[in-house]
C-alpha positions in Angstrom: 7.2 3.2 15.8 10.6 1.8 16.6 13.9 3.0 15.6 13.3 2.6 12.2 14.3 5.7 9.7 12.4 4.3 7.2 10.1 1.9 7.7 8.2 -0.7 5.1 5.4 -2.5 6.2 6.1 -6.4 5.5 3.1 -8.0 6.7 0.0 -8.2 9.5 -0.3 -11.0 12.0 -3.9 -12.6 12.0 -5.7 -15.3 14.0 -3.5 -17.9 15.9 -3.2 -21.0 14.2 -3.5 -24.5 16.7 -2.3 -24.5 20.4 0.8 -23.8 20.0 1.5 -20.3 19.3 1.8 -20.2 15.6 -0.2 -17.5 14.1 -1.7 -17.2 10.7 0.2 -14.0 8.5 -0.5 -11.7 5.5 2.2 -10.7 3.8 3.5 -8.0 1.4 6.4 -9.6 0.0 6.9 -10.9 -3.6 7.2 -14.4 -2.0 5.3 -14.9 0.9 8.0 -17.8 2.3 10.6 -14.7 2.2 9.6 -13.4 5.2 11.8 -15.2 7.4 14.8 -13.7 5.2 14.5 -9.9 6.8 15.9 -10.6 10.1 14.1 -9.1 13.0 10.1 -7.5 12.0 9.3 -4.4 14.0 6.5 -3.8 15.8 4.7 -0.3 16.1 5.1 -0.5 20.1 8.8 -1.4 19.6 8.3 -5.1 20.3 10.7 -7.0 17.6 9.8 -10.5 16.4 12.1 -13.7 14.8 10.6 -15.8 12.5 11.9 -19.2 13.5 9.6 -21.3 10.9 7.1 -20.6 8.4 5.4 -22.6 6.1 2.6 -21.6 3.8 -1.2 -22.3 3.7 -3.0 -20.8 1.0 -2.9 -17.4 0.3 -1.0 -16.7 3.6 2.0 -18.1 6.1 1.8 -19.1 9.1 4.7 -18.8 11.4 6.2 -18.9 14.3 7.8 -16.4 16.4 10.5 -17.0 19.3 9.0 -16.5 22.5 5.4 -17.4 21.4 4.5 -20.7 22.9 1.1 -20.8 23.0 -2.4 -20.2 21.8 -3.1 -17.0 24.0 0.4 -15.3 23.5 -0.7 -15.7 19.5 -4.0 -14.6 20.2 -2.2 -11.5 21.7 -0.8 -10.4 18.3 -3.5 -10.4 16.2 -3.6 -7.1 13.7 -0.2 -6.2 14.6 1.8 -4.9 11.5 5.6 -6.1 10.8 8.3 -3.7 9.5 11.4 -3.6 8.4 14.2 -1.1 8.1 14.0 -0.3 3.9 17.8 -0.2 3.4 18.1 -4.2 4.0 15.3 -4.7 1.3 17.3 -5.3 -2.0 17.6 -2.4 -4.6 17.3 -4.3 -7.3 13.4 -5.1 -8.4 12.0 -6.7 -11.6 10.5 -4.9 -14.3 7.2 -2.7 -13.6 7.8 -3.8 -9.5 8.1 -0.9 -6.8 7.8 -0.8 -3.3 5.5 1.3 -1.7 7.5 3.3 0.8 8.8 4.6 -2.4 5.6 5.4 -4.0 4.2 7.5 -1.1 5.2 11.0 -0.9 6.3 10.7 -4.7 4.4 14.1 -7.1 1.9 13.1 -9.3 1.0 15.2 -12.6 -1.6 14.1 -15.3 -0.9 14.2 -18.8 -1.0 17.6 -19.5 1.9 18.2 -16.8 -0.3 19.9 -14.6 0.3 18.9 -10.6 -2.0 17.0 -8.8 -0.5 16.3 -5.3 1.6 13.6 -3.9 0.7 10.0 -3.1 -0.3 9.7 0.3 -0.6 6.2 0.5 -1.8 3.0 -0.9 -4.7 1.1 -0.5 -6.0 -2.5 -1.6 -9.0 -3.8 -1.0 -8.8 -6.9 -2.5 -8.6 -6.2 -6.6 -4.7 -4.5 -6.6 -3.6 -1.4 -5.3 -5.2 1.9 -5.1 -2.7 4.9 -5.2 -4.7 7.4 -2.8 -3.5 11.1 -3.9 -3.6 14.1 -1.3 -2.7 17.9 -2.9 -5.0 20.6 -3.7 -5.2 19.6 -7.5 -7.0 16.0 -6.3 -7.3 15.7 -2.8 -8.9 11.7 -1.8 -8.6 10.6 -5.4 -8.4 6.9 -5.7 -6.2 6.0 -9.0 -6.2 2.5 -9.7 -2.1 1.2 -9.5 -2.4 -0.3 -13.6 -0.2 0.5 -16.4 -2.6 2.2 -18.3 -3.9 4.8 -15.2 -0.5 5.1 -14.4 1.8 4.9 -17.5 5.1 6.9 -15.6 6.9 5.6 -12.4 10.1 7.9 -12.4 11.6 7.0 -8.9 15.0 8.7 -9.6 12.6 12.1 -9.9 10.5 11.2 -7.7 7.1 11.7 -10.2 4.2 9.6 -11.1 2.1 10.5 -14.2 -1.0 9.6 -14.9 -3.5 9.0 -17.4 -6.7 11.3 -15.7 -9.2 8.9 -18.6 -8.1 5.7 -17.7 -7.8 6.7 -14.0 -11.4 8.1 -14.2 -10.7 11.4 -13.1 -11.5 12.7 -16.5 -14.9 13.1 -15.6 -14.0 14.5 -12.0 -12.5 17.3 -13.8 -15.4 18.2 -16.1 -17.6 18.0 -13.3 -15.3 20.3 -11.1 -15.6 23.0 -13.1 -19.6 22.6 -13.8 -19.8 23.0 -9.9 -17.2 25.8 -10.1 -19.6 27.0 -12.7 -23.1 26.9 -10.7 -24.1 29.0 -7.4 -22.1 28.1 -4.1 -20.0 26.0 -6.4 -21.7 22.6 -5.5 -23.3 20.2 -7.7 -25.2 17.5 -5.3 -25.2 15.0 -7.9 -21.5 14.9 -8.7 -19.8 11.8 -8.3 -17.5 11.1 -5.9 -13.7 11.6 -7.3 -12.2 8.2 -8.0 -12.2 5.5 -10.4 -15.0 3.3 -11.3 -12.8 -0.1 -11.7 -9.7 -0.3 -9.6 -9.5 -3.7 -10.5 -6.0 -5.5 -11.7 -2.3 -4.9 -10.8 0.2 -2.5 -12.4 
């Protein structure tokens, strides 16, 4: 990484777009057409980009970077990851909105109080985002980022809480101790930990 302290992941270059240089972007940003308001995006290698125009196109941007000019130099990017430094991202966010890089590494409890591990990061695969949770009380547990799986977002303590039903890792824990329970501690036809619908957005 560059010399960013604290990094946040702002979007992924795709596939060029036409002849000249533009390149077609996902981004994570609230508006997509924001991007250009970040100043310079980071590069993992320590290249650093400008957005000098960007327009939209669906559910993407596509853009155009100084010192791009054509088709293969856009072709070049493709699957690189954008960052910016997190202190010139604004402090203030609406109502039930959080970024990630203040998600990960935050404690997670259930609803009993009872530790689970820390959020390691967070996934989406297309139906909202997953909070992926490392720690010896659920280590690779996938909790669906909704309201009702996660009910608690304290960022001034740094703690997450969750609802272990409405997460599905009520069943995970039954099943636990059955294993616990049986010979060797292994039940082959346990399920793997994680929820069955991690469909929706917090």
């Amino acid at each position: 990484m560059t010399s960013l302290k604290n990094p946040v992941l702002m979007a992924v270059i795709g596939a060029a777009h036409g002849i000249k240089g533009e390149v077609r972007v996902k981004t994570f940003t609230g508006d997509p057409m924001a991007l250009a308001n970040y100043g310079a995006l980071h590069a993992r290698d320590g290249r650093s980009f400008e957005v000098i125009d960007l327009r939209p196109q669906g559910n993407i941007v596509v853009i155009r970077l100084k010192g791009i000019g054509d088709r293969s130099a856009a072709e070049a990017l493709n699957g690189i990851e954008l960052f910016v430094e997190r202190a010139t991202l604004p402090d203030e966010l609406g109502e039930e909105e959080f970024y990630h890089a203040d998600l990960i590494g935050m404690d997670v409890f259930d609803e009993h109080g009872h530790k689970l591990g820390k959020v390691g990061a967070i996934q989406n695969f297309g139906a909202g985002d997953i909070l992926e949770i490392e720690g010896t009380g659920a280590t690779g547990a996938l909790v669906p980022f909704t309201r009702a799986a996660v009910p608690v977002v304290d960022i001034a303590l740094r703690t997450i809480r969750i609802d272990s039903m409405a997460a599905g890792l009520a069943e995970d824990a039954a099943d636990q101790r059955q294993a616990d329970a049986q010979p060797g501690g292994f039940d082959a036809g346990r399920r793997p930990r994680g929820p069955r619908d991690a469909g929706g957005n917090r």
